[in-house]
Phi, psi and omega in degrees: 000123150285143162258100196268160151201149179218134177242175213322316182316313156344309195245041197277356191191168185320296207301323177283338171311316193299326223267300170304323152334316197277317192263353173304282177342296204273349181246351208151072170244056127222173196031080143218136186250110178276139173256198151212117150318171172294182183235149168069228181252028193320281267250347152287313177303327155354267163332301173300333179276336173249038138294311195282336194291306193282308174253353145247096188283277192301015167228032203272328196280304170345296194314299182300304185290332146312351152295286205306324168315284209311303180283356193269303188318290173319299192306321181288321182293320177253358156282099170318178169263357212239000186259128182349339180291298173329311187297318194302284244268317162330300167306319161292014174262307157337283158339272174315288158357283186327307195302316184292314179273322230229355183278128170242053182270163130228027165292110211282309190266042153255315198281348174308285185312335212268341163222040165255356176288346214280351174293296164328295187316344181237351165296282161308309193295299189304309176296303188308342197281308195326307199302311187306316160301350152235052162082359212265090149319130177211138172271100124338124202234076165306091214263009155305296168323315197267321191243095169281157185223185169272198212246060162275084169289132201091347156182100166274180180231133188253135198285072181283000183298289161333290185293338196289308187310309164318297159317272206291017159234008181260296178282132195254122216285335200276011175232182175279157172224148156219155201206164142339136157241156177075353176257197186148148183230156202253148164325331177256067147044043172255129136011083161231174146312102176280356171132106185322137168062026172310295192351307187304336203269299171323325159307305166303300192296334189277330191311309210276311155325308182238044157070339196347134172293311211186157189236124179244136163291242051244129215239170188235036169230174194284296186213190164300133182274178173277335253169106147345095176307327190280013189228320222235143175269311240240096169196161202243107184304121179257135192265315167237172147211166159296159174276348167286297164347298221271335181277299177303348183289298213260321191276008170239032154091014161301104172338317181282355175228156180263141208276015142276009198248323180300317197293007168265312191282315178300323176311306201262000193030071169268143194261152198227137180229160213226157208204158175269138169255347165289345224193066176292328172261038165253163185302332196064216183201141154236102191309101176243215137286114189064005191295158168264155158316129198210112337305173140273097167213169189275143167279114162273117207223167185181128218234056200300131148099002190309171183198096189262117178216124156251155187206130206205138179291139199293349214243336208024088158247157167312126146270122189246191185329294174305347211264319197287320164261023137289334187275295183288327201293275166351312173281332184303290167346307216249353196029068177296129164257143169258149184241357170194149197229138183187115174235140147285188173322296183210051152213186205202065179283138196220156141244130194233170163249134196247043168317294169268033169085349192256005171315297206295335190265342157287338176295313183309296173003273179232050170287353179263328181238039186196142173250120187234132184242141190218161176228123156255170157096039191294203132249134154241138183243116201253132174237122188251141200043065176309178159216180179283331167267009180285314198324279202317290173334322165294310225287309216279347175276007189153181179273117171246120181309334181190166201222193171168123201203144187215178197311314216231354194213137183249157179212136200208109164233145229240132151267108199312173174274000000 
């Protein structure tokens, strides 16, 4: 069985819709299990709706109906009016309404989950139908039903003992399916979340459930790059990698594979390819075992929006054991993620992502029993098999706060000029 996933950039408009139709066609409308993202920029629009939900309450119907246009627009362009896709996506319009008048929860990331899924949900429901008007038979999938998770919402952990049983016993393998990224449902059947840009992950676990030959990405790039074309004038498509590689990439924050998505594929050593859906029978990159870097050349990775904070006891006493997992209890807690770590004698440096808003309620914390200096709106710039001229070529962009270099990787975080 194959594993397709296409993200939202993929399906943003009718030509992409067709265009996944198309490559559905020439690779695999049997035994293949499809993921989908939200289309386009849904899933930012979402967002704005449950922004306006907690806090602009007079600008909430606007939000919603702007989703609902957008998906109305998409439907009439590719649609009869009599075809069966309208009643669905009406019932999920329902659904939301409902949620929207009738939820009293203010728990901000339950009510996150319980309506940024309507993206995924309408997304699938609208490719499957498509697929059907060209004949391309699909099992619909609710992926709430397949992947449990516990209920940490907006990034949940997945049970896989549950989910493994389910999948192998639900999906019915010899046909096309198409199902949700990013999505997971909880023991009281509530709505959760893996984690922004999940699709990938999603992918990895059904991959990782059902024996999958193999997981294709399809991208709106050629492959994995060395370097962000939207940051790098100048970057170079790599033709193979290791699944070690490929962790470190995604674990010092490369975009294109999500940095939970490799360690399923590797456990089962499923080779994962990462393919253009403008261009499909080009080579792409392929993520294996043991692959050699193919070129060897340095990978540039950057890491926008930072929170550069050092931290030293107010006594400059040594930081030591305690004072540090207190200090991690404390990012766990604010659900920090940290991305480079470097302590002295009696400081502590961190650089974190402040995704979800809680540096300042993490700052208060411990601002009485840590003396803490902070920077915001930093860069971390990751250079993997470096030279002395990447260096330089980063350094020169700004001011650097810190510097950090091992054998195979440099870390350089910068205050832009």
């Amino acid at each position: 069985m194959k594993i397709f996933k296409f993200g939202g950039a993929s399906i943003k408009d009718v030509e992409g819709v067709k265009n996944l139709v198309k490559v559905v066609q020439q690779h695999g409308s049997e035994n293949t299990l499809v993921v989908i993202s939200a289309m386009g920029k849904m899933t930012n629009a979402f967002e704005a709706l449950i922004d306006a939900y907690f806090y602009k309450q007079d600008a909430l119907q606007a939000k919603r109906n702007h989703v609902e246009s957008f998906h109305r627009n998409m439907m009439d362009e590719l649609f009869e009016k009599e075809n069966e896709i309208y009643l669905q996506v009406d019932t999920l319009f329902e659904e939301l309404d409902w949620f929207l008048n009738r939820n009293t929860s203010q728990r901000y990331n339950y009510v996150y989950d319980q309506i940024i899924c309507f993206g995924e949900l309408l997304s699938t429901r609208i490719v499957s139908a498509y697929l059907k008007t060209a004949q391309i038979e699909n099992n619909w999938l609710d992926v709430r039903n397949y992947i449990k998770t516990d209920s940490n919402y907006r990034d949940a952990k997945v049970n896989w003992t549950l989910t493994q049983q389910i999948i192998t016993k639900k999906v019915a393998m010899h046909q096309l399916n198409v199902t949700q990224g990013f999505l997971a449902g909880n023991d009281t059947e509530n709505t959760t979340t893996l984690g922004r840009e999940g699709s990938d992950y999603t992918a990895g676990i059904f991959a990782y459930c059902l024996n999958a030959e193999s997981v294709t990405i399809w991208k709106d790039v050629a492959g994995v790059l060395n370097a962000d074309p939207r940051v790098f004038y100048e970057t170079t498509l790599l033709e193979q990698i290791s699944y070690e590689e490929a962790i470190e990439m995604a674990f010092y924050g490369a975009s294109v594979i999500h940095p939970k998505t490799i360690q399923p594929l590797q456990s089962k050593e499923i080779p994962l390819y990462v393919k253009s859906f403008l261009n499909p029978t080009a080579q792409g990159t392929k993520v294996s075992k043991g692959a050699a870097l193919v070129p060897y050349i340095p990978c540039f990775i950057v890491k926008k929006n930072q929170v550069f904070v050092s931290i030293s006891a107010n006594d400059f006493s040594f930081m030591v054991e305690n004072n540090l997992s207190y200090i991690f209890k404390k990012l766990h807690d604010y659900k920090l993620k940290v991305n480079l770590i470097q302590n002295s004698a009696i400081s502590f440096s961190i650089c974190i992502d402040n995704k979800f808003g809680n540096f300042d309620a993490f700052f208060t914390a411990l601002k009485n029993e840590f003396k803490i200096e902070y920077q915001k709106d930093v860069d971390v710039y990751t250079i993997r098999h470096f030279n002395t001229k990447t260096k330089d070529t980063i350094t020169k962009l700004g001011k650097t706060l810190l510097s950090q270099t091992n054998k195979e990787t440099i870390q350089i975080v910068l205050k832009k000029k």
